[in-house]
Phi, psi and omega in degrees: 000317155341285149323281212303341187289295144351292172331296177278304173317324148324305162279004162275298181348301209258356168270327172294320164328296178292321178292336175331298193309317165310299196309317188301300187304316182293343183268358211255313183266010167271334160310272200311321149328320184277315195262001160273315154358052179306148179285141193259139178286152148287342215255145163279171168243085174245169202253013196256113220266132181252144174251099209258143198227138195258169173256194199296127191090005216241167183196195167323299195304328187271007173261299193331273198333295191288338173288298184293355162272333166291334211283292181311304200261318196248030166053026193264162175241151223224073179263001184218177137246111219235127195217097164286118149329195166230018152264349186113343186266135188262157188233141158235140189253148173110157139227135164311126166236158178295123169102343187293168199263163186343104146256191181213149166251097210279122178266138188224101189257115181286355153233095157298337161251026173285150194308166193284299176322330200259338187257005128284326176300323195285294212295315179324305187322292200323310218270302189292291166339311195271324188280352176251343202266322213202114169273113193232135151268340161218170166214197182219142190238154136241130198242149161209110180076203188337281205322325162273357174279345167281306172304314180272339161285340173280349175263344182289330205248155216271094186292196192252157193309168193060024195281143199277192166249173182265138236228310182198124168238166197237150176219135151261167182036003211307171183236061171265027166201054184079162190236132211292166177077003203225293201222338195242157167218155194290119176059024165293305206270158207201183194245148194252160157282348178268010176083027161270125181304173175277327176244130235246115164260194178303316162328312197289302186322308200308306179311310202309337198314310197235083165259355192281353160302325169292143197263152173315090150132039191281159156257135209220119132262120189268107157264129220209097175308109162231113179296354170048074170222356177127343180285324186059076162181157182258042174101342183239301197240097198317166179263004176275351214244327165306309172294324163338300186318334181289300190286006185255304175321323190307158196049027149288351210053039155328102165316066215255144166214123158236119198252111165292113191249152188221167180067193231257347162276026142272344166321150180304326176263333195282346186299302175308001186263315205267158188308299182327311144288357157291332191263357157263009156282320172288308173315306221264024165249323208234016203261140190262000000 
């Protein structure tokens, strides 16, 4: 009895043992398993060059921020820098290499304060510049303030053949239907029922002129500034003269997104600032 006693504490010993040894060896390659594991992004990998356009009175600086959040978050590169004269001629800075992920072009208009007509030409140039350079068939814009009434007036109007298309454009703060202190005043203007402003400015004028011209089916993020102080507006641009684009747009088959930001990061100028819109700018270009 001695013995068998023996015995047996011996074979409990050596099954508890092997099993450790198992338990051990499975955490070792589930470890190993694990730390081989790439994190798969969210963000896609396209070669389709996005062109951020600054507004009226605007520079680098008013781009720099939402580029260095794509940059940061959506795996985008920042490869060219496109420098309009205030004659028109564009220089391009930076390189491009074949294959860099979403990349991007900062439009630099060295008369900032030239009309929305002369700063779609300048933009078409840019795009057409880059394009001798870099073969591309579609793109993308992000606009702020003027630059989207110039960027959406350049889609109106009839480029030279092999002009690429346009893939998705994002507009912030845009002014497509006057601007407060100039043409426009905080809550004078309103939506008709048939979603037409009630009072029609220049802008508005301008677009509407050729809007049967915009091509079909674009995907459009509208971002819309309210400082929520009474104004419906983000100190500049009222949110009827922002929203105008949807009703400007109609029977295009228009891809419509509108996103609102409220309180003092919503300012007309702080919208290029703040994060939150950058990073819903980035989802809606890269995001898969």
């Amino acid at each position: 009895m001695k013995y068998l006693k023996w015995w047996l504490v011996g074979l409990v010993l050596v099954l508890g043992l092997g099993g450790c040894g198992q338990r051990q060896s499975s955490k070792t390659k589930t470890s190993q398993k694990s730390s081989t594991t790439k994190t798969v992004s969210p963000y896609i990998n396209s070669q389709t060059p996005t062109f951020y356009v600054h507004g009226f009175q605007g520079s680098a600086n008013s781009t720099n921020t939402s580029i260095k959040h794509a940059e940061q978050t959506a795996h985008a590169h920042k490869v060219l820098v496109a420098t309009v004269s205030t004659s028109g001629q564009v220089t391009l800075t930076g390189n491009w290499k074949a294959g860099t992920r979403n990349p991007i072009i900062q439009v630099v208009f060295k008369n900032n304060l030239a009309q929305y007509d002369q700063q779609s030409t300048w933009l078409a140039q840019v795009i057409t510049t880059v394009k001798q350079q870099h073969t591309f068939k579609k793109y993308n814009i992000v606009a702020h303030s003027a630059g989207c009434v110039a960027s959406v007036n350049m889609l109106m109007t009839k480029q030279a053949t092999g002009f690429p298309k346009i893939n998705k454009l994002v507009t912030i703060a845009g002014p497509f239907d006057g601007v407060v202190g100039e043409d426009d005043v905080a809550n004078q203007n309103s939506v008709l029922a048939s979603g037409q402003p009630k009072y029609l400015h220049a802008a508005y004028d301008l677009l509407a002129a050729k809007r049967t011209n915009f091509p079909h089916n674009v995907k459009l993020l509208n971002i819309v500034g309210n400082l929520d102080d009474g104004s419906n507006s983000d100190s500049l641009v009222t949110n009827v003269s922002a929203r105008s684009i949807k009703y400007l747009l109609r029977g295009t088959s228009l891809n419509y997104t509108e996103k609102d930001f409220h309180g003092k990061h919503a300012q007309h100028s702080q919208l290029h600032e703040n994060a939150k819109v950058a990073a819903a700018v980035n989802r809606y270009l890269w995001h898969s």
